[in-house]
BADRENGU-948096 format. One record per residue: residue in one letter; z, x, y of N, C-alpha, C in turn. Coordinates in steps of 0.1 Angstrom, whole numbers, plus 2048, in hexadecimal, padded with zeros to 3 digits. Atoms other than C-alpha are relative to their C-alpha. Layout:
AZXYZXYZXY;...
This chain:
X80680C7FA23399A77E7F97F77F6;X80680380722497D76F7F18017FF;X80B7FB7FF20497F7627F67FA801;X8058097FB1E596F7707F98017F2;X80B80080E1C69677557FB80F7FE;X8047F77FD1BA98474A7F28007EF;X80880180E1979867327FF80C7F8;X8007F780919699C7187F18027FF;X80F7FD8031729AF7137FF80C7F7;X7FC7FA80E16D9B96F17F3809800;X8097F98021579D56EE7FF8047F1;X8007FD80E14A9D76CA7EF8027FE;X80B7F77FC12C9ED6CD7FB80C7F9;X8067F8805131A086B77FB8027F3;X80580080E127A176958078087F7;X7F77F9807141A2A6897FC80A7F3;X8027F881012FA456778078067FD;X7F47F780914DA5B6718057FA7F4;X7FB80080D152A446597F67F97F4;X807802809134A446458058037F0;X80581080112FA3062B8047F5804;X7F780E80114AA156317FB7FE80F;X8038057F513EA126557F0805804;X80C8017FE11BA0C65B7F67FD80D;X8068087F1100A036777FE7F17FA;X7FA80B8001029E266580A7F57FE;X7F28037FD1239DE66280C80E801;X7F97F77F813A9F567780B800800;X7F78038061579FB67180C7F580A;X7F680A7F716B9E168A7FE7F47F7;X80780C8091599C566D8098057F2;X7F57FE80F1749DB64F80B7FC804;X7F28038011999D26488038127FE;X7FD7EE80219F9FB65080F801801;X7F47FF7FF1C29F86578087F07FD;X8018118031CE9D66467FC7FA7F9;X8078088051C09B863A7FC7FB80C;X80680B7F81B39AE65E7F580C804;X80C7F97FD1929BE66B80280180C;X7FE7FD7F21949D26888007F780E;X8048067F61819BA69B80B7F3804;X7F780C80319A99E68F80C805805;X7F57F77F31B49B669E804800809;X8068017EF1A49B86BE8047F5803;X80180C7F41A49936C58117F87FD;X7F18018011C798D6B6809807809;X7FA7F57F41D29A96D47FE7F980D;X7FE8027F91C89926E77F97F1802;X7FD80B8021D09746DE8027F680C;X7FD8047F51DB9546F580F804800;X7F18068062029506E9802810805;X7FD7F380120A9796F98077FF810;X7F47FF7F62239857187F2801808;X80E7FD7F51FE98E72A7FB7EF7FA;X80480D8001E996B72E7F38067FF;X8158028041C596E7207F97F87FC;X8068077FE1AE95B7257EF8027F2;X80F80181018995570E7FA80E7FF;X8047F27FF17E9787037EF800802;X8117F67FF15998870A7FC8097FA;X8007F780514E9956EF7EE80A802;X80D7FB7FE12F9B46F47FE8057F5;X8037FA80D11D9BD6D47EF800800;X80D7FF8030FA9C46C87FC7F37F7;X80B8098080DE9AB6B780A8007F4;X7FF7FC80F0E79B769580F7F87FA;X7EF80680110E9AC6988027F5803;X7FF80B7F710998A6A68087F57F0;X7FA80C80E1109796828108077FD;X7F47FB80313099167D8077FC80B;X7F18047F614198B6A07FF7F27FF;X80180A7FD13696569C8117FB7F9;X7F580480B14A96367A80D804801;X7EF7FB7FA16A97A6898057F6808;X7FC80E7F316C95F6A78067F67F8;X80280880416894568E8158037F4;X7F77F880618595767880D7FD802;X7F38027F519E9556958017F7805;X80480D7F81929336A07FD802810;X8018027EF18A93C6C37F27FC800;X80980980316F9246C97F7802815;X8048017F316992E6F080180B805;X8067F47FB15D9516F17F3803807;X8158007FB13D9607017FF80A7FA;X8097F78031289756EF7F3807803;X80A7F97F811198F6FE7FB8087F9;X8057F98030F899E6ED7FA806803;X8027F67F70EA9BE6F47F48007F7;X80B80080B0C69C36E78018107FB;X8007F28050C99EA6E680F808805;X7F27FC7F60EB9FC6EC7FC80B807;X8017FA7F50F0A0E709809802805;X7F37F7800114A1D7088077F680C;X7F68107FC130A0871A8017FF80F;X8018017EE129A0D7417F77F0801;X80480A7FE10D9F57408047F27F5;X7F980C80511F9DD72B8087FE805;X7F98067F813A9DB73D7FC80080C;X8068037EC1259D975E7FA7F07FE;X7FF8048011179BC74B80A7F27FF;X7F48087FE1389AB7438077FB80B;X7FA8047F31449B07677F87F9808;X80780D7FA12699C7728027F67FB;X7FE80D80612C98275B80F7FA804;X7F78027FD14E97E7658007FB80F;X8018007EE14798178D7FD7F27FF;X80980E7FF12F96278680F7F77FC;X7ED80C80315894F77A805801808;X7FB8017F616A95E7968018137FE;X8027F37FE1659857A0811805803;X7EF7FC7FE18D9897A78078047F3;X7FC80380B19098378280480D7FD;X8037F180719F9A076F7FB7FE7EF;X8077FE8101929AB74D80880D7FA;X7FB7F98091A19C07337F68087F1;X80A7FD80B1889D271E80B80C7F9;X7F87FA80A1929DD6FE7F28067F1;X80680180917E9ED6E48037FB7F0;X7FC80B80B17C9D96C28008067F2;X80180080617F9F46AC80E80C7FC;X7F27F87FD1A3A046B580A7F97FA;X7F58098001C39FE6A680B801808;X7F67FD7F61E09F96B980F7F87FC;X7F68048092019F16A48077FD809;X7F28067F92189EB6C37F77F680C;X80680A7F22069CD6D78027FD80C;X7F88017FA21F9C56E97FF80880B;X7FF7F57F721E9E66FC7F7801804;X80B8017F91FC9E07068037F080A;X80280E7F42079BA71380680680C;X7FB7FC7F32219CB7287F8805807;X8097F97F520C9E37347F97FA80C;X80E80E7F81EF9C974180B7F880D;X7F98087FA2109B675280580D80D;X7FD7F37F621A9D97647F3806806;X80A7FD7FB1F99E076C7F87F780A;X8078077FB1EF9C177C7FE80080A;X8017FF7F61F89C879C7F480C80B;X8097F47FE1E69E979C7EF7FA800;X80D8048031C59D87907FA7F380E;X8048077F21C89BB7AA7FE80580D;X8067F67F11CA9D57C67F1807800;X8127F67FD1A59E37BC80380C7F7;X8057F48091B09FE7A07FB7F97F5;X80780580F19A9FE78081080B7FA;X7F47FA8031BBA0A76E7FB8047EA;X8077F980D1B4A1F74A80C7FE7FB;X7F38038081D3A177307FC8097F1;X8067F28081D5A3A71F80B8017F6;X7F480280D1EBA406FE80580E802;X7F87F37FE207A577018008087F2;X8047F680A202A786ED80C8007F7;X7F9801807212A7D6CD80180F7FB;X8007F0809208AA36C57F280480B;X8077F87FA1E9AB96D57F47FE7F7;X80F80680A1CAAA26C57F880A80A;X80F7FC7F81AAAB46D07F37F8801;X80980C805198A956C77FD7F880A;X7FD8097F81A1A846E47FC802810;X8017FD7F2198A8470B80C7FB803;X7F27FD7FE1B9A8671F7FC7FE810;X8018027F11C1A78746809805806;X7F77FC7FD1D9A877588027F580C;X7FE80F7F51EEA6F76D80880A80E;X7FF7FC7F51F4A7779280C7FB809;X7F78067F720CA667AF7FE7F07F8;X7FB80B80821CA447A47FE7F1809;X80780A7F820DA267B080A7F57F8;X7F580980422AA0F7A08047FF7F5;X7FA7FF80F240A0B7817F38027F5;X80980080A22BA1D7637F1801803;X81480080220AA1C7757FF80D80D;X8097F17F81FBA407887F1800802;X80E7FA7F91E0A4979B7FE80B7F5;X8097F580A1C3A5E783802811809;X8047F67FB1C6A8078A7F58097FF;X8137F98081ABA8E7737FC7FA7F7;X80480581019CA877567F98107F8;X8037F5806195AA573C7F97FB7F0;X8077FD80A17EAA771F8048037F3;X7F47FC80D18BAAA6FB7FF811802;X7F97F27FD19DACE6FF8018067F3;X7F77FC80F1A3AE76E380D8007FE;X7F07FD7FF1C7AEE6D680880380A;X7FA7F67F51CFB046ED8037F480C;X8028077F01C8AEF70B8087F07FB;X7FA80A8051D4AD16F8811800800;X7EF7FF8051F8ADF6F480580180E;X7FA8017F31FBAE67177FB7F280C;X7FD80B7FB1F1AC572080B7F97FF;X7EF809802210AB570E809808802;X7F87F87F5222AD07208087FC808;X8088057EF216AC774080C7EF801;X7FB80B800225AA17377FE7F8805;X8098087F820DA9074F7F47FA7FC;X80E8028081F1A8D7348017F87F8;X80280880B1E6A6F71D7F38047FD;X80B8018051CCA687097F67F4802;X8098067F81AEA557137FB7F67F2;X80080C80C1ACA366FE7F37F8804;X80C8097FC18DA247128047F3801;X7FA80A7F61A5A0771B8037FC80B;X7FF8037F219D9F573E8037F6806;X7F980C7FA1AB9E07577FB7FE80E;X80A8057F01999D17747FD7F3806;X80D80B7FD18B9B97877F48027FE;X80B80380316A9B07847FF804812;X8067FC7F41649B27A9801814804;X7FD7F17FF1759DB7AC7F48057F9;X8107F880D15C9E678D7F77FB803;X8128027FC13D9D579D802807807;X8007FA7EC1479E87C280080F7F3;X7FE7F480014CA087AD7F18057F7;X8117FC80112BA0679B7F4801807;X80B7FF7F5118A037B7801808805;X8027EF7F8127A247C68018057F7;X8017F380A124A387A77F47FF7F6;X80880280910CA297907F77F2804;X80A80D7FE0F2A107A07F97FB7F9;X80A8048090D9A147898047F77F3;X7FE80780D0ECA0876C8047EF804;X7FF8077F90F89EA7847F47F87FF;X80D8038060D69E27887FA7FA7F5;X80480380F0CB9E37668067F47F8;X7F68098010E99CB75F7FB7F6804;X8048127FB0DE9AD7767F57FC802;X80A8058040C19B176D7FD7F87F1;X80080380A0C39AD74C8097F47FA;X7FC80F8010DC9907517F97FB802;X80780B7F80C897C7677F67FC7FA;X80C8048070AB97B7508067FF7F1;X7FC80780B0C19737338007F37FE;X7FC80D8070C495971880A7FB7FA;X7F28048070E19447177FF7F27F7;X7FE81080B0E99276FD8108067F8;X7FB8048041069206F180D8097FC;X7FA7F380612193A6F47FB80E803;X8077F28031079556F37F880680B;X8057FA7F60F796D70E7F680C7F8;X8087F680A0D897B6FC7FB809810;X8077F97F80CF99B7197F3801800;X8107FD8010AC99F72180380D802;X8027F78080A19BE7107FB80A80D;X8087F77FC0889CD72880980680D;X7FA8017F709E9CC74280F80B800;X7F37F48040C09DC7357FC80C7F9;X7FE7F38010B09F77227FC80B80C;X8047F77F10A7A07748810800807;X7F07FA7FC0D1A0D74A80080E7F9;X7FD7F38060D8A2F7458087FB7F3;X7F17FC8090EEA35721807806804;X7F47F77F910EA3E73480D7FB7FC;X7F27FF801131A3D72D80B7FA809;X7F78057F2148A2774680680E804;X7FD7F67FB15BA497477F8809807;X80C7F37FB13DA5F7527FC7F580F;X80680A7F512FA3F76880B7FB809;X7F88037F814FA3477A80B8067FE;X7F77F97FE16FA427707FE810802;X7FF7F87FA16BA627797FB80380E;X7FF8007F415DA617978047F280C;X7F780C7F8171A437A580A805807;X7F38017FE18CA477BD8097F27FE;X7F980E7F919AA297B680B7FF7E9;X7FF8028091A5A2F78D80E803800;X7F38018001CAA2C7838027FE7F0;X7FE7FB80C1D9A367638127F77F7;X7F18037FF1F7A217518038057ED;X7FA7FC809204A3872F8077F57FA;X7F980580920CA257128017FF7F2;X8007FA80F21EA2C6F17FB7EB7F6;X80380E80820DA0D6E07F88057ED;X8067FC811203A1E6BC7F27FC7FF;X8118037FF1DDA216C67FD80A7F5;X80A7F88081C2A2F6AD7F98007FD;X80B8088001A0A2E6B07FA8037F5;X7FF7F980E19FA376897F38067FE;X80C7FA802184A4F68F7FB8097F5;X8047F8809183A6066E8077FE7F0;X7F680380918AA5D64C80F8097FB;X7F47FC8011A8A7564F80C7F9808;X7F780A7F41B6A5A66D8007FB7F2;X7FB80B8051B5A426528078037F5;X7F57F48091C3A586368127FC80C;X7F27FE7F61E3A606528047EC800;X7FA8087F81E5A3C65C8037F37F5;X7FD80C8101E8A276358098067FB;X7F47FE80B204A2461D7FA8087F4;X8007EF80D204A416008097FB7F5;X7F77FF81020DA435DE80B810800;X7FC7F3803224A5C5D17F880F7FF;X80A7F4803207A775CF7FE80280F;X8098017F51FDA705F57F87FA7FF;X8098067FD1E2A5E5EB7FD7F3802;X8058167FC1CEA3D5FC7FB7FA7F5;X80C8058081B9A265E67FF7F4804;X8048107FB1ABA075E87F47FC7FA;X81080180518E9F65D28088067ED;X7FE7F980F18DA025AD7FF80D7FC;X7F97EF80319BA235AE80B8037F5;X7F87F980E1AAA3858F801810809;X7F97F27FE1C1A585998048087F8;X7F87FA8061C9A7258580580E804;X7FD7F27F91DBA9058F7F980580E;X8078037F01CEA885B580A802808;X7F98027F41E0A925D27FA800811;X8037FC7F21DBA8E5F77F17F7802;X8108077FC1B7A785F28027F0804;X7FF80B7F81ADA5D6017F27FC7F6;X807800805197A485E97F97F0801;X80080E7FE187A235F07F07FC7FD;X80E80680516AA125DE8027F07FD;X80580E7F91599EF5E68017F97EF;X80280780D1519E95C27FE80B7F0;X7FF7F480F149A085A880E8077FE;X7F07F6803166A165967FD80D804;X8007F07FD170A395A280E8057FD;X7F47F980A186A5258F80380A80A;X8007F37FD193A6F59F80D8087F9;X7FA7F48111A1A8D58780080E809;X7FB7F27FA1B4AA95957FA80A809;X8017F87F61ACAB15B68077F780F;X7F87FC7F31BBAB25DA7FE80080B;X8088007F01B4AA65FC7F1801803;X80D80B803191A935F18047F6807;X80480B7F7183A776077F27FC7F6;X80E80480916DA655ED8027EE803;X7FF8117F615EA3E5FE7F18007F7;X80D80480B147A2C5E48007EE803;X807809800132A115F37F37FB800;X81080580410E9FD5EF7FC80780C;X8097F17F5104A1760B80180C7FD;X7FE7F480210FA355FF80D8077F6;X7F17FA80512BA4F5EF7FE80B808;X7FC7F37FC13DA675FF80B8057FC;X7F7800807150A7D5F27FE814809;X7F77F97F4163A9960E80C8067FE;X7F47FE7F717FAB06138067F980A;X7F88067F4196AA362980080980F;X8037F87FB190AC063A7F780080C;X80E7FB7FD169AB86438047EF804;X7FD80C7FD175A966547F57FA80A;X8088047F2160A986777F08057F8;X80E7FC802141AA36617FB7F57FD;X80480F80A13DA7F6527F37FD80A;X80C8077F8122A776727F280C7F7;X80C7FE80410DA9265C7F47F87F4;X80380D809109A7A6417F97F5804;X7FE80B7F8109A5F6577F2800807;X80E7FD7FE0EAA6C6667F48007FC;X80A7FF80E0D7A7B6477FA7F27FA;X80580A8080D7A5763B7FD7F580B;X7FA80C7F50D7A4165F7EE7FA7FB;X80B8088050B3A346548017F87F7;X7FD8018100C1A2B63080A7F5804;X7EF8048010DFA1563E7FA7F5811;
């Protein structure tokens, strides 16, 4: 079908400490060129661009105080000159941001759909997300909030996983469950099973369905939401939240706060080369290699290196005969990792979160 407007709502919110140092709480990593020369966030809004088989309309982007000069300059980057920006005074995990967003929208026209995307994913086959959105539209105009889940490639345990149910029209299924990241085990017999993706945090809705479903599952955060619009400050583009107001939303998860207990959620699998490069062994796997295996980037010296991954902002770094090393040298820090010890990076990331 064709496709009506549809806004894009950029959630760029987080802090990416897995990949301490290069991703920071003041600059995160959707603000690096992690895969590329374009910055995640510059990713995001190129995904959803005007000139695409889906029709999108001016994006919404939600971010904290701190980021307001970084998403100005990404906007500015891409020339999109007719976004809204919503700033959040304290985060509060993505239920009440997007309960925000869907009031801000309702106030345009509540029929509207939206497409929230987070801004710090890659997703090499675009395309396969425009289709998607165009096969899904029907589903979302009938009242499902529809989740666009990435078909498995192996038995990640990294990942939360949906299983899709009876067939609500070409490519798009009714939710049957939703499951929790799994160990191996349970993971292998998901991609078994053949009904299971992976839960990417990609949604499709109207604005009117996701207000009706936060009010039967999650009032309070609802609440907290229009309140903390209605007593906002707007100028120019910008939606500064009042503070006192939104931090009385629970921290919840759209998944914890509506999709799971929604009947109304609908699932459409798609191989679109998603990766929410949660670690520095994703980014390892997902860059071009030298003959040794190894990445670099910055003023790096290899000798007798295999398998590492090595990238510094500005200090030279040598590395001398060793083997699946993760060494990141910036004006915040050095780390220097097994490849091994990949998901430990938030210990770091912790130890120093005062320092950074």
């Amino acid at each position: 079908m064709l496709s009506p407007v549809i806004t894009p709502v950029i959630l760029s919110g987080g802090a990416g400490s897995r990949l301490w140092p290069l991703s920071t709480q003041s600059k995160p990593k959707q603000f690096h060129a992690l895969v590329g020369t374009v910055t995640m966030f510059g990713q995001t809004l190129r995904r959803v661009a005007v000139d695409q088989a889906a029709q999108f309309g001016a994006p919404l982007v939600i971010c904290g105080l701190s980021h307001l000069v970084q998403v100005t300059e990404e906007l500015a980057r891409e020339e999109i000159a007719d976004a809204t920006i919503v700033l959040e005074p304290k985060p509060r995990n993505t239920a009440p941001a997007l309960a925000v967003a869907a009031l801000i929208q309702a106030e345009r026209d509540p029929e509207a759909l939206m497409l929230v995307l987070p801004a710090d994913h890659v997703i090499a086959r675009p395309e396969n997300l425009h289709k998607a959105c165009l096969d899904a539209c029907a589903a979302a105009i009938d009242g499902r909030i529809v989740t666009f889940a990435v078909t498995p490639t192996g038995p990640e345990t990294g990942y939360g996983y949906i299983k899709s149910g009876h067939s609500l029209g070409p490519g798009v299924f009714a939710v049957e469950a939703f499951r929790e990241k799994p160990d191996l085990a349970t993971a292998a017999t998901y991609l078994a099973d053949g009904h299971y993706a992976w839960n990417a945090g990609i949604f499709f809705f109207k604005a009117s369905t996701f207000l009706a479903e936060l009010k039967a599952h999650a009032p309070e955060v609802l609440i907290a939401a229009r309140e903390a619009l209605v007593h906002s400050r707007r100028e120019e583009g910008r939606i500064f939240l009042e503070e006192t107001a939104f931090i009385q939303a629970p921290s919840i998860s759209v998944d914890y706060a509506v999709m799971e207990p929604t009947d109304c959620a609908a699932v459409v699998p798609v191989d679109m080369g998603w990766n929410d490069v949660g670690s520095f062994l994703t980014l390892w796997d997902l860059a071009e290699k030298d003959a040794d295996d190894n990445v670099s980037q910055g003023p790096i010296a290899m000798f007798d290196a295999q398998g590492c991954l090595a990238r510094s902002e500005d200090v030279p770094v040598a590395l001398i005969g060793v083997k699946d090393l993760v060494v990141i040298a910036t004006a915040q820090g050095i780390l220097v990792m097994h490849k091994d010890r990949a998901q430990d990076v938030r210990l770091a990331a912790d130890a120093f979160r005062t320092k950074i």
